[in-house]
N, C-alpha and C positions, 0 to 999 in steps of 0.2 A: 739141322735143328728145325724142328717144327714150329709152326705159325704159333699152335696153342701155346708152344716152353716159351716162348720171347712172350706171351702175353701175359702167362702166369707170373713170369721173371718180374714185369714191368709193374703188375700189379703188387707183387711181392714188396718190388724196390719202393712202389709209391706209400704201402702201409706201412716199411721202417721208417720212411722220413718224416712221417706224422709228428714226431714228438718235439720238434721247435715250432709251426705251424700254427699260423691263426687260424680261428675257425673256420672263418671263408675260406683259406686255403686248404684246411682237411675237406672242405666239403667238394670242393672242387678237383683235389683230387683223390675223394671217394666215389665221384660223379664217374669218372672212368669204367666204362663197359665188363673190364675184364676185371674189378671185384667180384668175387664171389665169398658166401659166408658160410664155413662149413661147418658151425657151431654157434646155435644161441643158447644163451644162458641168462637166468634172471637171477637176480641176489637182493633179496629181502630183509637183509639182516641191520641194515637202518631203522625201515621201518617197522622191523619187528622190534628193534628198542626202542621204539617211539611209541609207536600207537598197538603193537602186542599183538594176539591173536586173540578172533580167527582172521582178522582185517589182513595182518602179513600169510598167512596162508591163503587165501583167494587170490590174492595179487601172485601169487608163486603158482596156483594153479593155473590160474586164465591167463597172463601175459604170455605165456612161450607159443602155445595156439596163437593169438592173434599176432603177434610179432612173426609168429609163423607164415601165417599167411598175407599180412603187410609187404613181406620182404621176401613172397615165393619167388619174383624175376631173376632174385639175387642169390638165391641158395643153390651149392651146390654139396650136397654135405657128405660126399663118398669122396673129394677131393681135400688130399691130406695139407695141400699148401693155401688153403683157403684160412679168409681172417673168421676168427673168432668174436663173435658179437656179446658184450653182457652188458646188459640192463640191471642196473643198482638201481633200486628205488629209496629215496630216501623219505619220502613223505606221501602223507592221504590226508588231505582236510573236507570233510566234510562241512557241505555250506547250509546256512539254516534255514528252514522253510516258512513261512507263516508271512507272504507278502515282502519279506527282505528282496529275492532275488530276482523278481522280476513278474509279469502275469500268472495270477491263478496260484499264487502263494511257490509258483519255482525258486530253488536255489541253484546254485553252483556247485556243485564239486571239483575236487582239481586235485591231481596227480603228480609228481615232482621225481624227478630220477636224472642219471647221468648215461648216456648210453659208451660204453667204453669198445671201441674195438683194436683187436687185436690182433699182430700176423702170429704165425705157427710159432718162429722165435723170435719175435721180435718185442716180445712183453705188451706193456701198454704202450700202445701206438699213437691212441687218441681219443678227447673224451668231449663229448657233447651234451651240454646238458639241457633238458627237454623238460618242460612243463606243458598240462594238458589239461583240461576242465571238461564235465559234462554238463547237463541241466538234470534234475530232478525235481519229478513235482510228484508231489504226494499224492495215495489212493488210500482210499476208505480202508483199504485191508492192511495197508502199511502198519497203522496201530498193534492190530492182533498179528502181525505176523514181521514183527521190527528185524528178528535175526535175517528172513529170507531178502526183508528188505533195503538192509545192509549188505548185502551180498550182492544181487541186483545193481547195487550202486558201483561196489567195487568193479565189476565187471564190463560196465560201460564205463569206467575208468580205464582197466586194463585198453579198448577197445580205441579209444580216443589215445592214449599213448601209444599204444601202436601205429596208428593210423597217420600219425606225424610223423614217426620214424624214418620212411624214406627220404621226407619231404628236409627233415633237418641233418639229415648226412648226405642230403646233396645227391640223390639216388633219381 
């Protein structure tokens, strides 16, 4: 038996015990080297019944890129026994500008989801749930051009979610 089968095994075995497990403990062992994820997936359909489109569709576009490349060390996505990774988002609150959020009229934005992973059969394994904020300050062109400027926002949402992702599965 090969080094790599006992590592896959072991990893295999650590993503079905997820499901009694505190978070410290799934992070810990999600920390294990021989995770690998051979499927991400986002699911917008919270916050498509929350806040609708086009907001739930940029978030469906732009997270799987950057969760993409958040968690390139970890991907191995031609391996059939690798865990499955999906991001549920449940929310987008946009923060309001006009001197609220901090210097030169910035706000907050902030991102809300649950990142769930998964072994090949082993269902839901484990769910982490992740909040992320950016800043936004407003530009002169913001006014005439609100839709691109909303989109912009969601984006360095998507990018900030990401960018936690390793850090909150213990990776």
């Amino acid at each position: 038996m090969s080094i790599s089968a006992l590592t896959r095994r072991a990893a295999i075995g650590n993503l079905g015990a997820f499901g009694l497990l505190s978070a410290s403990a799934v992070r810990t062992a999600l920390a294990d080297p021989a995770v690998r994820f051979r499927e991400i997936r986002v699911d917008v359909a919270p916050l498509r019944a929350s806040a609708g489109d086009p907001t739930a569709d940029w978030v469906e576009q732009a997270l799987p890129e950057h969760l993409t490349r958040a968690l390139s060390a970890y991907l191995a996505l031609a391996e059939r026994n690798g865990a499955t990774l999906l991001a549920r988002i449940q929310d987008v609150n946009f923060g309001q500008s006009g001197g609220r959020g901090g210097a030169s009229g910035a706000s907050q934005d902030s991102i809300r989801g649950v990142l769930i992973v998964g072994g090949p059969r082993a269902g839901i394994a484990a769910q982490t749930p992740l909040r992320a904020s950016a800043a936004y300050s407003p530009g002169a062109a913001d006014q005439a051009l609100i839709e691109e400027a909303y989109h912009a926002r969601v984006v360095a949402l998507a990018e900030a979610f990401a960018g936690r992702a390793p850090g909150e599965l213990g990776l």
